[in-house]
mmCIF entry with sequence, helices, sheets and N, C-alpha, C, O atoms, coordinates in Angstrom:
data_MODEL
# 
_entry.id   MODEL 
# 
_entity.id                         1 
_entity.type                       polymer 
_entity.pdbx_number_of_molecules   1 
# 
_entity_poly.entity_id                      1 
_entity_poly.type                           'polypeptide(L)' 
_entity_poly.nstd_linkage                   no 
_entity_poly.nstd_monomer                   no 
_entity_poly.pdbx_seq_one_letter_code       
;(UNK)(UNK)(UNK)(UNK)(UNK)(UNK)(UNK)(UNK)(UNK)(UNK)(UNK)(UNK)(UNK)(UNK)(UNK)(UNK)
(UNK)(UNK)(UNK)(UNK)(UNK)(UNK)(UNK)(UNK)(UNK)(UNK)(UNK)(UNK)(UNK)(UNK)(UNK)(UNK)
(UNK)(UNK)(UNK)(UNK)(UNK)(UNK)(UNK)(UNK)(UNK)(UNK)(UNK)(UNK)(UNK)(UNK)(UNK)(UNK)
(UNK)(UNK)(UNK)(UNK)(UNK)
;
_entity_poly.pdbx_seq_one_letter_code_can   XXXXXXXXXXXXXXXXXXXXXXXXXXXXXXXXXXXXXXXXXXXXXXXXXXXXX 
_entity_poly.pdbx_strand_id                 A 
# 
loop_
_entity_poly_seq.entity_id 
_entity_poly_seq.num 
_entity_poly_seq.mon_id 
_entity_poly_seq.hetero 
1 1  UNK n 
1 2  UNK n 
1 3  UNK n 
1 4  UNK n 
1 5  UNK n 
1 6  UNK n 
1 7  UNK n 
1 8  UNK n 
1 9  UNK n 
1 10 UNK n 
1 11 UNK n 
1 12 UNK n 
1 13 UNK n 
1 14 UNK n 
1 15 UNK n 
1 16 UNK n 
1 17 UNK n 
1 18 UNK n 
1 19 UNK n 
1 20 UNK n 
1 21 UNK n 
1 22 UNK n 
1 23 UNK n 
1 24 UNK n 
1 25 UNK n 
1 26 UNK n 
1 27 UNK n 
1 28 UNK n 
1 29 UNK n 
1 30 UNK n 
1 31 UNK n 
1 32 UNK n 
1 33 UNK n 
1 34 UNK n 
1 35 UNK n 
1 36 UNK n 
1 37 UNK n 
1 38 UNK n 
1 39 UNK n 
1 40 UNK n 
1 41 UNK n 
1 42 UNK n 
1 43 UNK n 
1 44 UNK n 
1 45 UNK n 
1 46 UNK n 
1 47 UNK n 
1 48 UNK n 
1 49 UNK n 
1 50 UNK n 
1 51 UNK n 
1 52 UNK n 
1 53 UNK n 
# 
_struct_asym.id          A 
_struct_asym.entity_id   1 
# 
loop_
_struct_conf.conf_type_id 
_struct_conf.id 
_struct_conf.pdbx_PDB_helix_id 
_struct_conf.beg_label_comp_id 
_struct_conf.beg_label_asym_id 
_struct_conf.beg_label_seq_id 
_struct_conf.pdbx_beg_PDB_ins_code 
_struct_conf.end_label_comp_id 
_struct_conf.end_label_asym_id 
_struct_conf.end_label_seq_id 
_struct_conf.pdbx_end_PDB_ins_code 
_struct_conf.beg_auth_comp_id 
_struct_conf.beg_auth_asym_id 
_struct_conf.beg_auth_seq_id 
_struct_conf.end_auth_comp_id 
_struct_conf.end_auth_asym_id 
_struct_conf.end_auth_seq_id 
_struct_conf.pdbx_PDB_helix_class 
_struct_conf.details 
_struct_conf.pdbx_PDB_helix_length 
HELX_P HELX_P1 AA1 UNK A 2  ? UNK A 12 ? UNK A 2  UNK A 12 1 ? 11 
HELX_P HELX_P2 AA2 UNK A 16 ? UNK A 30 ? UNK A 16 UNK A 30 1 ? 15 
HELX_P HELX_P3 AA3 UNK A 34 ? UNK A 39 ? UNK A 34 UNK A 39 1 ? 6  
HELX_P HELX_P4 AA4 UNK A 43 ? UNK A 52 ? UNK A 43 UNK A 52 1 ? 10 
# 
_struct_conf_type.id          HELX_P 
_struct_conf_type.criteria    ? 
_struct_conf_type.reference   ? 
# 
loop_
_atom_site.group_PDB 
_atom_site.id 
_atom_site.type_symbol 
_atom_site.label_atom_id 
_atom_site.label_alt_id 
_atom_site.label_comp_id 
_atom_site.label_asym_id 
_atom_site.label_entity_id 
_atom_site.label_seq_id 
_atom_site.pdbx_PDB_ins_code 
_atom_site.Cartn_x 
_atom_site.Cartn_y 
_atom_site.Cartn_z 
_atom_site.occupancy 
_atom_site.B_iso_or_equiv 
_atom_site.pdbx_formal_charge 
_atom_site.auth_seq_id 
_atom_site.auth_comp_id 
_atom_site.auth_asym_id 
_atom_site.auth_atom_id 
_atom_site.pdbx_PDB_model_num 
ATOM 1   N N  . UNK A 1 1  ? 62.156 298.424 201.604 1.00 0.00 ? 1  UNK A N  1 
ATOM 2   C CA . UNK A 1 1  ? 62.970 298.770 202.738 1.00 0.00 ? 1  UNK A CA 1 
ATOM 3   C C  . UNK A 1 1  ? 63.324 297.530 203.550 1.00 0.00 ? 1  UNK A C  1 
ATOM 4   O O  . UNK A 1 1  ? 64.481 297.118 203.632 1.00 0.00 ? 1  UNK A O  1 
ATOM 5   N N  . UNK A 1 2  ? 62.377 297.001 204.094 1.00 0.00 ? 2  UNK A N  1 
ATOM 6   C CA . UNK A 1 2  ? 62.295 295.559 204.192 1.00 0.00 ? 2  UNK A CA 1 
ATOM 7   C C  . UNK A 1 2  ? 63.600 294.574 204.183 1.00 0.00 ? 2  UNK A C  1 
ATOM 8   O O  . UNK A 1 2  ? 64.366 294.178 205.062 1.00 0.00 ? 2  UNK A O  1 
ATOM 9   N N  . UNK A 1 3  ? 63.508 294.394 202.965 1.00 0.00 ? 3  UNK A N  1 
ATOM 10  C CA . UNK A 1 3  ? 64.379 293.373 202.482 1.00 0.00 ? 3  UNK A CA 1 
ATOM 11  C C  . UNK A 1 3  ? 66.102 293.985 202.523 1.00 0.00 ? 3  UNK A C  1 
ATOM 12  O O  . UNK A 1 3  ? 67.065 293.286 202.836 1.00 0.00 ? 3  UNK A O  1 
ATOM 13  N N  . UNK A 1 4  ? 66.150 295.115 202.214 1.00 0.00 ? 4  UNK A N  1 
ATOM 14  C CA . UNK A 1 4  ? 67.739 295.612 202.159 1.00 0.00 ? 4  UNK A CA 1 
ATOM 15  C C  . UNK A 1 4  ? 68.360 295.689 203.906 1.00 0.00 ? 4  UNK A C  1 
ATOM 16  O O  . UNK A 1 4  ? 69.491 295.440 204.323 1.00 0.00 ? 4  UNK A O  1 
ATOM 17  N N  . UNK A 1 5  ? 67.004 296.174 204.731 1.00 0.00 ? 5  UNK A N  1 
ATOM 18  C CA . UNK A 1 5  ? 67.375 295.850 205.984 1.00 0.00 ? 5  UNK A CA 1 
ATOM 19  C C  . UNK A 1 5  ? 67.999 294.335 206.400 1.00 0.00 ? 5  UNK A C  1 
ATOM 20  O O  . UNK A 1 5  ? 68.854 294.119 207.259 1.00 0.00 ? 5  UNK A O  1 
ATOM 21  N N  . UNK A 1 6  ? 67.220 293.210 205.411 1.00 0.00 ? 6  UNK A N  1 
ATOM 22  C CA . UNK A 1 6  ? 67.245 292.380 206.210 1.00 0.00 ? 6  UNK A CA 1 
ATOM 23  C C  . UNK A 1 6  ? 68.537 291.781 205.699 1.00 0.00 ? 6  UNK A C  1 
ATOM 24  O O  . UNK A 1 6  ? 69.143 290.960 206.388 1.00 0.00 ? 6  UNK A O  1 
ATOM 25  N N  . UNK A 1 7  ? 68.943 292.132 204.610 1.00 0.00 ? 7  UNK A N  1 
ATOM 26  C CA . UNK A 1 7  ? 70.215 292.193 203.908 1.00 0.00 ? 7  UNK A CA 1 
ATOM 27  C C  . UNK A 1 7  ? 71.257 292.643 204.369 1.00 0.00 ? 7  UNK A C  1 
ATOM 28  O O  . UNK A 1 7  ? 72.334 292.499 203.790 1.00 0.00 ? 7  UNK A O  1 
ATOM 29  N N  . UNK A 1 8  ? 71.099 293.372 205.684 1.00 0.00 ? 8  UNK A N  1 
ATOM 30  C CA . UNK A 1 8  ? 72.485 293.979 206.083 1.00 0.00 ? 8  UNK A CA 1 
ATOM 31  C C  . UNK A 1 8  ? 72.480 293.401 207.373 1.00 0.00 ? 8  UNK A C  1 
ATOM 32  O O  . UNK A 1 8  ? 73.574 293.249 207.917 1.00 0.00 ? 8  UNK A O  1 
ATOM 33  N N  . UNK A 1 9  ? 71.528 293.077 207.921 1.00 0.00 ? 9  UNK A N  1 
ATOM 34  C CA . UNK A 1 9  ? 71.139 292.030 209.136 1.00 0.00 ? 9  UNK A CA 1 
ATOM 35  C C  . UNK A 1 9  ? 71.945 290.778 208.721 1.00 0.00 ? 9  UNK A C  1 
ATOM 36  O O  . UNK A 1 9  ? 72.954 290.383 209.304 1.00 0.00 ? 9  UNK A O  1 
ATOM 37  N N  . UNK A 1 10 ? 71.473 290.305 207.829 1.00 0.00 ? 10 UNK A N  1 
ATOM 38  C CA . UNK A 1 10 ? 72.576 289.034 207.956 1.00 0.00 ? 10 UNK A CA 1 
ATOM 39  C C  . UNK A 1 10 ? 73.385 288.836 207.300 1.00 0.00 ? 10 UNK A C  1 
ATOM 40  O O  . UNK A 1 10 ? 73.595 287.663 206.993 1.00 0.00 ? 10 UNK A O  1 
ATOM 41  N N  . UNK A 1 11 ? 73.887 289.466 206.985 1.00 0.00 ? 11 UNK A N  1 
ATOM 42  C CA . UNK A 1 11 ? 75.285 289.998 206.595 1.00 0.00 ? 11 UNK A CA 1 
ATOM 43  C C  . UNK A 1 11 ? 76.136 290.634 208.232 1.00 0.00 ? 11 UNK A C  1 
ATOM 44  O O  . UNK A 1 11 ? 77.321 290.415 208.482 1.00 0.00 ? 11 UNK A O  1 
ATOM 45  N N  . UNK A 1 12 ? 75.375 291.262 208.969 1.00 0.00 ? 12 UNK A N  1 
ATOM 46  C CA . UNK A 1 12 ? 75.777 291.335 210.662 1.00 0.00 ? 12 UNK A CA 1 
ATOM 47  C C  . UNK A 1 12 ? 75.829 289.992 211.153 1.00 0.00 ? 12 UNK A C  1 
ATOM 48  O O  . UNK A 1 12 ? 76.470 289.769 212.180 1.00 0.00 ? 12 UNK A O  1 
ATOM 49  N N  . UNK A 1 13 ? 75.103 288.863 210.415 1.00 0.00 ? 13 UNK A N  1 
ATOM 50  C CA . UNK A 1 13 ? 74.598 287.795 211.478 1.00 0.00 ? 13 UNK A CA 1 
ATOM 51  C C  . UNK A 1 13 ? 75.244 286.542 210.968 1.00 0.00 ? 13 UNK A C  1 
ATOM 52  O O  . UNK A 1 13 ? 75.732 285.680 211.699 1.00 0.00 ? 13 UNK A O  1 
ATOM 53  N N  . UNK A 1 14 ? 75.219 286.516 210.030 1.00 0.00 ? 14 UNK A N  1 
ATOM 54  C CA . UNK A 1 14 ? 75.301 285.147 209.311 1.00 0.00 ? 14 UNK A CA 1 
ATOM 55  C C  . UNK A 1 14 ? 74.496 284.220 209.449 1.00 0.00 ? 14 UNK A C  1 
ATOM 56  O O  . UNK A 1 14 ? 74.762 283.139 208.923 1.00 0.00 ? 14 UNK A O  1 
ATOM 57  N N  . UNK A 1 15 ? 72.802 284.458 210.495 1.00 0.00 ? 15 UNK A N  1 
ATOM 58  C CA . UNK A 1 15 ? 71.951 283.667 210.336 1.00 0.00 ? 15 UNK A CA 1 
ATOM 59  C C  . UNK A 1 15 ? 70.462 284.471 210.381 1.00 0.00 ? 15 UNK A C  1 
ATOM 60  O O  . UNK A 1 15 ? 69.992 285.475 210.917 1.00 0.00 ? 15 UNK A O  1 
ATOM 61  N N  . UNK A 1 16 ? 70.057 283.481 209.554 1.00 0.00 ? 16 UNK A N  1 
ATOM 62  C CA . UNK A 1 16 ? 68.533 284.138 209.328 1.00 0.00 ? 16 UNK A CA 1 
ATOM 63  C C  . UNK A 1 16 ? 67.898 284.158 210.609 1.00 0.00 ? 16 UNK A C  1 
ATOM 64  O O  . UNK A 1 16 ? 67.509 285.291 210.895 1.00 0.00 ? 16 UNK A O  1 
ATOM 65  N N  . UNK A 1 17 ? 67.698 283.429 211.339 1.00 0.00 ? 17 UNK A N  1 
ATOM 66  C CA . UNK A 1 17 ? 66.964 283.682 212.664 1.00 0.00 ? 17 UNK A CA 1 
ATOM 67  C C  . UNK A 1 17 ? 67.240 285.039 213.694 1.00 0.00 ? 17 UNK A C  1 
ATOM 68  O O  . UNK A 1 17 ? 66.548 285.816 214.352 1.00 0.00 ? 17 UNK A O  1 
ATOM 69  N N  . UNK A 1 18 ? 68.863 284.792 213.375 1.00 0.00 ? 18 UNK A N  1 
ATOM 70  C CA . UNK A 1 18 ? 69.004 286.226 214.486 1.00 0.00 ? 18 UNK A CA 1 
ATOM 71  C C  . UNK A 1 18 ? 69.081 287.174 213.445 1.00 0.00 ? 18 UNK A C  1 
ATOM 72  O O  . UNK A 1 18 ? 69.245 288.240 214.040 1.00 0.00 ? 18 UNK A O  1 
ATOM 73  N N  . UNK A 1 19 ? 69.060 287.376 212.364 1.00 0.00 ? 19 UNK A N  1 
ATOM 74  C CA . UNK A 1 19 ? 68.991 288.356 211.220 1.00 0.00 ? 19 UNK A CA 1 
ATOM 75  C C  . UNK A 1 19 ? 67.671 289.020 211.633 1.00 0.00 ? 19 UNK A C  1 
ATOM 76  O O  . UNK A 1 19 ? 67.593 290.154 212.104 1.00 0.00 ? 19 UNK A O  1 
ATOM 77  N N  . UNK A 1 20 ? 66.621 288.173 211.402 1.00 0.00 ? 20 UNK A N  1 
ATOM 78  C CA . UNK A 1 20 ? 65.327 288.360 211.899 1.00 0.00 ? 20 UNK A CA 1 
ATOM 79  C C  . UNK A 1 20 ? 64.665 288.938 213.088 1.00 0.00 ? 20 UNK A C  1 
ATOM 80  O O  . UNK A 1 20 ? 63.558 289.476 213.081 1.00 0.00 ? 20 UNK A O  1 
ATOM 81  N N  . UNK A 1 21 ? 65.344 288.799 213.983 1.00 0.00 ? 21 UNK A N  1 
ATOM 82  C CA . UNK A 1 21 ? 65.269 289.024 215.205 1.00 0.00 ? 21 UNK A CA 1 
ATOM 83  C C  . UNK A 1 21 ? 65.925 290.574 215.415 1.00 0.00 ? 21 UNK A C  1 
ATOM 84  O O  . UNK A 1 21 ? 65.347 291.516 215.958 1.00 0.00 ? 21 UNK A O  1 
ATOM 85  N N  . UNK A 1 22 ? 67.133 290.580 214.901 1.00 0.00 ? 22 UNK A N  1 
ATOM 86  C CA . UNK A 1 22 ? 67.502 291.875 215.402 1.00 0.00 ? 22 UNK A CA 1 
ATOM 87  C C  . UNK A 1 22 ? 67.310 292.988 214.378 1.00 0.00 ? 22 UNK A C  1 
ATOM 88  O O  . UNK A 1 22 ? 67.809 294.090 214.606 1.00 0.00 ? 22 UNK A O  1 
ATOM 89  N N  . UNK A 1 23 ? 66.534 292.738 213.131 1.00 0.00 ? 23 UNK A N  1 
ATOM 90  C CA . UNK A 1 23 ? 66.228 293.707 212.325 1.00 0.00 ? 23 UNK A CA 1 
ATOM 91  C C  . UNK A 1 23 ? 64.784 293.999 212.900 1.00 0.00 ? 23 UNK A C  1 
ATOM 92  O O  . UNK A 1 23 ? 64.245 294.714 212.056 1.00 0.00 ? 23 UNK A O  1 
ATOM 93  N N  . UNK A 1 24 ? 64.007 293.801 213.828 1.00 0.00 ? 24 UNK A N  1 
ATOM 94  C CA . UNK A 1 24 ? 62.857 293.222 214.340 1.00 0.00 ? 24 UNK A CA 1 
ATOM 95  C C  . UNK A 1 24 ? 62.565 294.025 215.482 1.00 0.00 ? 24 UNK A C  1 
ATOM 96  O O  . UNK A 1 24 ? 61.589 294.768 215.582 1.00 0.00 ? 24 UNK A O  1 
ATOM 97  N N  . UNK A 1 25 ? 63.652 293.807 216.532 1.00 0.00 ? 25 UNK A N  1 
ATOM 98  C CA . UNK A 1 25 ? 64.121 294.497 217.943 1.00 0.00 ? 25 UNK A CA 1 
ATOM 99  C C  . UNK A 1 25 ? 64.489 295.971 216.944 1.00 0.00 ? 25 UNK A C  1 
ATOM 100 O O  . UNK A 1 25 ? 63.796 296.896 217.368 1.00 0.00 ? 25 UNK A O  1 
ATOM 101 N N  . UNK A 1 26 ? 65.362 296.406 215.778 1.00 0.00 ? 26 UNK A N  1 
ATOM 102 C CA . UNK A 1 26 ? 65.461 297.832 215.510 1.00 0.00 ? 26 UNK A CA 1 
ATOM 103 C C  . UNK A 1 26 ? 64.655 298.205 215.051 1.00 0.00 ? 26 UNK A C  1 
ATOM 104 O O  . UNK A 1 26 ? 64.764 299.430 215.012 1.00 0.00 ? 26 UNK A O  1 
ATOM 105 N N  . UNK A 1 27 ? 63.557 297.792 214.501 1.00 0.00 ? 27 UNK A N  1 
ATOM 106 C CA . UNK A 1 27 ? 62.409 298.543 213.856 1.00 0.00 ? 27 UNK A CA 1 
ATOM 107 C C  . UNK A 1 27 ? 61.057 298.696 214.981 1.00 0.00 ? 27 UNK A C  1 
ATOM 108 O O  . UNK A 1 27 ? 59.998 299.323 214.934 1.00 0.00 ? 27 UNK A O  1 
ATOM 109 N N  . UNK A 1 28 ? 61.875 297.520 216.286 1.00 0.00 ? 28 UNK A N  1 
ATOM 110 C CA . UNK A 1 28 ? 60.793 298.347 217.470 1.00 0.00 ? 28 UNK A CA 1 
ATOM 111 C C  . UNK A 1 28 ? 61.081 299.216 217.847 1.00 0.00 ? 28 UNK A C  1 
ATOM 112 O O  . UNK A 1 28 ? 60.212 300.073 218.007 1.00 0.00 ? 28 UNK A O  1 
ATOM 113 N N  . UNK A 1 29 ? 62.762 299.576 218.289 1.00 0.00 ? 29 UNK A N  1 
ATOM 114 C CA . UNK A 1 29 ? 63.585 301.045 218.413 1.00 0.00 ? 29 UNK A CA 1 
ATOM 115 C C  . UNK A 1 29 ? 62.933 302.020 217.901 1.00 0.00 ? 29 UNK A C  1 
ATOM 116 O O  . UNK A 1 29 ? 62.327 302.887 218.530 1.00 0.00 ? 29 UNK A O  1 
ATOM 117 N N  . UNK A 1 30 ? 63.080 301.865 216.178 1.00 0.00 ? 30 UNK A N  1 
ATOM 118 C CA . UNK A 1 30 ? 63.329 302.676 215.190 1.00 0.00 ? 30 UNK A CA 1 
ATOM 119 C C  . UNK A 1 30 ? 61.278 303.378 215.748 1.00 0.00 ? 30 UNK A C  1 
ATOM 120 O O  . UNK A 1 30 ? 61.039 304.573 215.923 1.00 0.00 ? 30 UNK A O  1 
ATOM 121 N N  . UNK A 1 31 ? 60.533 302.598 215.848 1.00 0.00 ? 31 UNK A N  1 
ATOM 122 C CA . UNK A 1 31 ? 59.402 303.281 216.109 1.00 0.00 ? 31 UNK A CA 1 
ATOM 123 C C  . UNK A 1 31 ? 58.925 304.040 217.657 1.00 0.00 ? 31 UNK A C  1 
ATOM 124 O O  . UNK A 1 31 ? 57.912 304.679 217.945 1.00 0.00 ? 31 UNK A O  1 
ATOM 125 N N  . UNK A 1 32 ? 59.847 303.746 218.283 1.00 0.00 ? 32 UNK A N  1 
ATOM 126 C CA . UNK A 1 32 ? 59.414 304.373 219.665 1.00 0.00 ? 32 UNK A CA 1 
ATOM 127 C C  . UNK A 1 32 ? 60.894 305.873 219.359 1.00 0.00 ? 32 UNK A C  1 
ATOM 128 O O  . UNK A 1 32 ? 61.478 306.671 220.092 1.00 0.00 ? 32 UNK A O  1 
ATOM 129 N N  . UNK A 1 33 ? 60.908 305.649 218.372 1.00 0.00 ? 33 UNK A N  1 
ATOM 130 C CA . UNK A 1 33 ? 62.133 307.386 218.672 1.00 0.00 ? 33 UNK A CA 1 
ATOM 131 C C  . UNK A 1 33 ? 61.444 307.673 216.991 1.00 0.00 ? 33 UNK A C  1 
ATOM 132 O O  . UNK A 1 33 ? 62.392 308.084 216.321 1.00 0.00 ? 33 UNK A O  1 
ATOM 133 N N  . UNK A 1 34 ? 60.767 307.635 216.521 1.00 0.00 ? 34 UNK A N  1 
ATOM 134 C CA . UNK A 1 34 ? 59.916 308.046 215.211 1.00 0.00 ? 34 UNK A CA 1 
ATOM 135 C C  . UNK A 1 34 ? 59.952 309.623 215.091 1.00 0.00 ? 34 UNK A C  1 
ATOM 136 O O  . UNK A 1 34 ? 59.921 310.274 214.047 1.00 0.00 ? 34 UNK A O  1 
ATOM 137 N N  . UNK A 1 35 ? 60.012 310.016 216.178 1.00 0.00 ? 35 UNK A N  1 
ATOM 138 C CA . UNK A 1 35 ? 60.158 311.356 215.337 1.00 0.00 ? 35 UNK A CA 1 
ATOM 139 C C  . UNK A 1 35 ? 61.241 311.834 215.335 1.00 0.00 ? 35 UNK A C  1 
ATOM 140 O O  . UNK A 1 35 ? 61.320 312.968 214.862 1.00 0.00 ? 35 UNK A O  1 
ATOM 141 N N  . UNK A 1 36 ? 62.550 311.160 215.873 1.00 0.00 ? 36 UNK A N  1 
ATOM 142 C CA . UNK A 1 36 ? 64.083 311.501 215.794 1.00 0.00 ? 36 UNK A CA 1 
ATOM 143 C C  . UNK A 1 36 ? 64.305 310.829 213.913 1.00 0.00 ? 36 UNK A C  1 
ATOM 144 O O  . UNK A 1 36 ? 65.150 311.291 213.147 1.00 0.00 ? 36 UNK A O  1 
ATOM 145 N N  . UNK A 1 37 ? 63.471 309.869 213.601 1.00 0.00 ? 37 UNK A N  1 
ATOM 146 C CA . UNK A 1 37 ? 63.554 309.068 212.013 1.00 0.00 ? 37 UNK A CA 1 
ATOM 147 C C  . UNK A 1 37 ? 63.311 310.218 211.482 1.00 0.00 ? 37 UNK A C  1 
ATOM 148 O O  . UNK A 1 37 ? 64.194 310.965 211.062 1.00 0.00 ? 37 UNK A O  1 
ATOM 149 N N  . UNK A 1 38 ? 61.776 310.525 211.447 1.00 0.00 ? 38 UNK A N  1 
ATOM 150 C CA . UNK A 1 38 ? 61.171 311.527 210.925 1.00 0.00 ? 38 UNK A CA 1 
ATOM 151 C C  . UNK A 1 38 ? 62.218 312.731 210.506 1.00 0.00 ? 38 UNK A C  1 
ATOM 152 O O  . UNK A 1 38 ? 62.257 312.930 209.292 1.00 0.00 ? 38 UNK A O  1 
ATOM 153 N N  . UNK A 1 39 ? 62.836 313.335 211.090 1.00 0.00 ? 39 UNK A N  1 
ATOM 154 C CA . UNK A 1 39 ? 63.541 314.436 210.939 1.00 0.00 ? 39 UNK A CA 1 
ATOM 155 C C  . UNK A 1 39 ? 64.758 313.946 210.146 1.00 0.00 ? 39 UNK A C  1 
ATOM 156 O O  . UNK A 1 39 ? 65.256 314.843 209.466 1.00 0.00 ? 39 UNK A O  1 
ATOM 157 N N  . UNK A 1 40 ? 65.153 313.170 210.088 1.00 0.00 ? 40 UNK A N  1 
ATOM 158 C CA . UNK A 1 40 ? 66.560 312.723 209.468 1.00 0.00 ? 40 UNK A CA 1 
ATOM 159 C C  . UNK A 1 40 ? 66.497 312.690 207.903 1.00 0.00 ? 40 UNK A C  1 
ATOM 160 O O  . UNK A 1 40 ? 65.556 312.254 207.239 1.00 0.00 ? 40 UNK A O  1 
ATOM 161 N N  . UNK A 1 41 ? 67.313 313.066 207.573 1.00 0.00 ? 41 UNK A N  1 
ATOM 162 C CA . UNK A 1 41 ? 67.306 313.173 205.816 1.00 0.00 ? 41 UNK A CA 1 
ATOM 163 C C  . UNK A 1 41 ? 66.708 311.889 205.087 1.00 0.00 ? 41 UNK A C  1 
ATOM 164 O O  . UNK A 1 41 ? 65.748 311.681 204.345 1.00 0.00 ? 41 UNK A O  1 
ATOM 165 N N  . UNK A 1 42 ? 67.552 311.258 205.553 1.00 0.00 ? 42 UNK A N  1 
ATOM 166 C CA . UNK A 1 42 ? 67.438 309.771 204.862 1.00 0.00 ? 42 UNK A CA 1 
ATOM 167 C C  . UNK A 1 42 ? 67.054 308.502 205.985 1.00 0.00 ? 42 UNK A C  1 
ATOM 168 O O  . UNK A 1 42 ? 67.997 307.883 206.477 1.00 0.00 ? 42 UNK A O  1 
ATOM 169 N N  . UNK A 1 43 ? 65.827 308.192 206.316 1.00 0.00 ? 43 UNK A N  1 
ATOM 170 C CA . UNK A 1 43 ? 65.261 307.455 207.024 1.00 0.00 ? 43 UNK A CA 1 
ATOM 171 C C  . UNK A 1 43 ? 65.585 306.369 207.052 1.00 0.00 ? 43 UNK A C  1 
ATOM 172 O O  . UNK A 1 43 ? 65.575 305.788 208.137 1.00 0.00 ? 43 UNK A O  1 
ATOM 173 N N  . UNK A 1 44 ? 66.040 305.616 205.731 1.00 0.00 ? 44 UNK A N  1 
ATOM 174 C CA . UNK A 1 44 ? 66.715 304.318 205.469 1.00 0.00 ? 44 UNK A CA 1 
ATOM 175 C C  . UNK A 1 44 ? 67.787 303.946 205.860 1.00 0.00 ? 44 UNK A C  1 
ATOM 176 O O  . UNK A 1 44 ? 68.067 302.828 206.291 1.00 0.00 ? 44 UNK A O  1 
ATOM 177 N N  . UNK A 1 45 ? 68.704 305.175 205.697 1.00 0.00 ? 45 UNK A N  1 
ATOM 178 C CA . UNK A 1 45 ? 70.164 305.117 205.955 1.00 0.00 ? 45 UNK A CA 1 
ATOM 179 C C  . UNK A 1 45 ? 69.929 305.382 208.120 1.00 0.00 ? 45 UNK A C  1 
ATOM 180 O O  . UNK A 1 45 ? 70.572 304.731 208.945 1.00 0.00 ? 45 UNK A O  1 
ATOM 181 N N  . UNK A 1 46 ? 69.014 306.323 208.424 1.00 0.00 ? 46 UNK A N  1 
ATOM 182 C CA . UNK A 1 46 ? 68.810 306.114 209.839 1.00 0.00 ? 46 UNK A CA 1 
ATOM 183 C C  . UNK A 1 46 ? 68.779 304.978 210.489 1.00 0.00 ? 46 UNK A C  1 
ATOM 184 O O  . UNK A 1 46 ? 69.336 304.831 211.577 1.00 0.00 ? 46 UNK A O  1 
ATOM 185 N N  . UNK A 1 47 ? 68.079 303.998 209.844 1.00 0.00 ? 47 UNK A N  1 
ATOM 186 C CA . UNK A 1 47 ? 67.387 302.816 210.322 1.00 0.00 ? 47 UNK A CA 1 
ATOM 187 C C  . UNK A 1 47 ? 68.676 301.870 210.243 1.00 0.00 ? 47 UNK A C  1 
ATOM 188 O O  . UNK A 1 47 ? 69.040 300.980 211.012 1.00 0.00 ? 47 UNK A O  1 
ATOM 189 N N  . UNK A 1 48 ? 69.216 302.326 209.129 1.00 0.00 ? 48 UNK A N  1 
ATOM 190 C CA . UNK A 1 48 ? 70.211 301.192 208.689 1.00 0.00 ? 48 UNK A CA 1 
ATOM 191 C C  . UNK A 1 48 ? 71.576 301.498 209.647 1.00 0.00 ? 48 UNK A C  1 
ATOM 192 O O  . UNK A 1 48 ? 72.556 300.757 209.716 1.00 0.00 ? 48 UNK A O  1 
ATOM 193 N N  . UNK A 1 49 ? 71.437 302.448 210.182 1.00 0.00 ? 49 UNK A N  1 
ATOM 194 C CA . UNK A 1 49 ? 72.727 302.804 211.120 1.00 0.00 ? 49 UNK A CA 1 
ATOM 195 C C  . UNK A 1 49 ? 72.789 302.355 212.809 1.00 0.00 ? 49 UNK A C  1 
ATOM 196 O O  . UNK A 1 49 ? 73.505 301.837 213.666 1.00 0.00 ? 49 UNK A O  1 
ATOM 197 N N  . UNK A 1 50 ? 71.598 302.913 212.584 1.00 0.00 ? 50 UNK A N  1 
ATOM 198 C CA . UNK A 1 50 ? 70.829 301.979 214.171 1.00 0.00 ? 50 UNK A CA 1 
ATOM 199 C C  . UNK A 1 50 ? 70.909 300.264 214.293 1.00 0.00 ? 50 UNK A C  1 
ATOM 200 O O  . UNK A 1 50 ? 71.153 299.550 215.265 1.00 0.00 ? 50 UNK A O  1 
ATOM 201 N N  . UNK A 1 51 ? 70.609 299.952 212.943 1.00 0.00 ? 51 UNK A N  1 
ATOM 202 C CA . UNK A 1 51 ? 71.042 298.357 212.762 1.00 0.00 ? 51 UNK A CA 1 
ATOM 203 C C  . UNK A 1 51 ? 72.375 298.027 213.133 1.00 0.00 ? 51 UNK A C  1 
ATOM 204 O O  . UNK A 1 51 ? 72.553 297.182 214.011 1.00 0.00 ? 51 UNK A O  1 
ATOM 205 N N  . UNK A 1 52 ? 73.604 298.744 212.416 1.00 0.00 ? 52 UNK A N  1 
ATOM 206 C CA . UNK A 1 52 ? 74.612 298.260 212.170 1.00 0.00 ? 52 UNK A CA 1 
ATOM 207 C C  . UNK A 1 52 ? 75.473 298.629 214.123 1.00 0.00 ? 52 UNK A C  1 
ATOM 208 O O  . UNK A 1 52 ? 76.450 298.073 214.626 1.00 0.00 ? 52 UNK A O  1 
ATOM 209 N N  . UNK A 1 53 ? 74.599 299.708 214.691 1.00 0.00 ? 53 UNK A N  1 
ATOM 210 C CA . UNK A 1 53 ? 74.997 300.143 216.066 1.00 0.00 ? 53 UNK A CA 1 
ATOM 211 C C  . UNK A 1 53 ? 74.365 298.824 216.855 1.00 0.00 ? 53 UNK A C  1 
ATOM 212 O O  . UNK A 1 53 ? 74.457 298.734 218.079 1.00 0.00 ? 53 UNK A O  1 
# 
């Protein structure tokens, strides 16, 4: 999961540092609303939408 996140991060970024950073800041998001993830079909594609927002 990891890595495809971080794959679309900098591909948002064009740099690894803020790639890092803001895939980082959404997976602190992504865990303080965990049970809005939880419920969602596809958790990956959740996470990955929240990224791209």
């Amino acid at each position: 999961m990891w890595s495809r996140l971080f794959r679309t991060a900098y591909a948002l970024c064009g740099d690894r540092d803020e790639a890092e950073d803001l895939l980082q800041d959404v997976l602190v998001k992504a865990y303080g609303s965990w049970g809005r993830v939880c419920r969602a079909a596809d958790r990956d594609a959740y996470v990955r939408r929240m990224l791209v927002n």
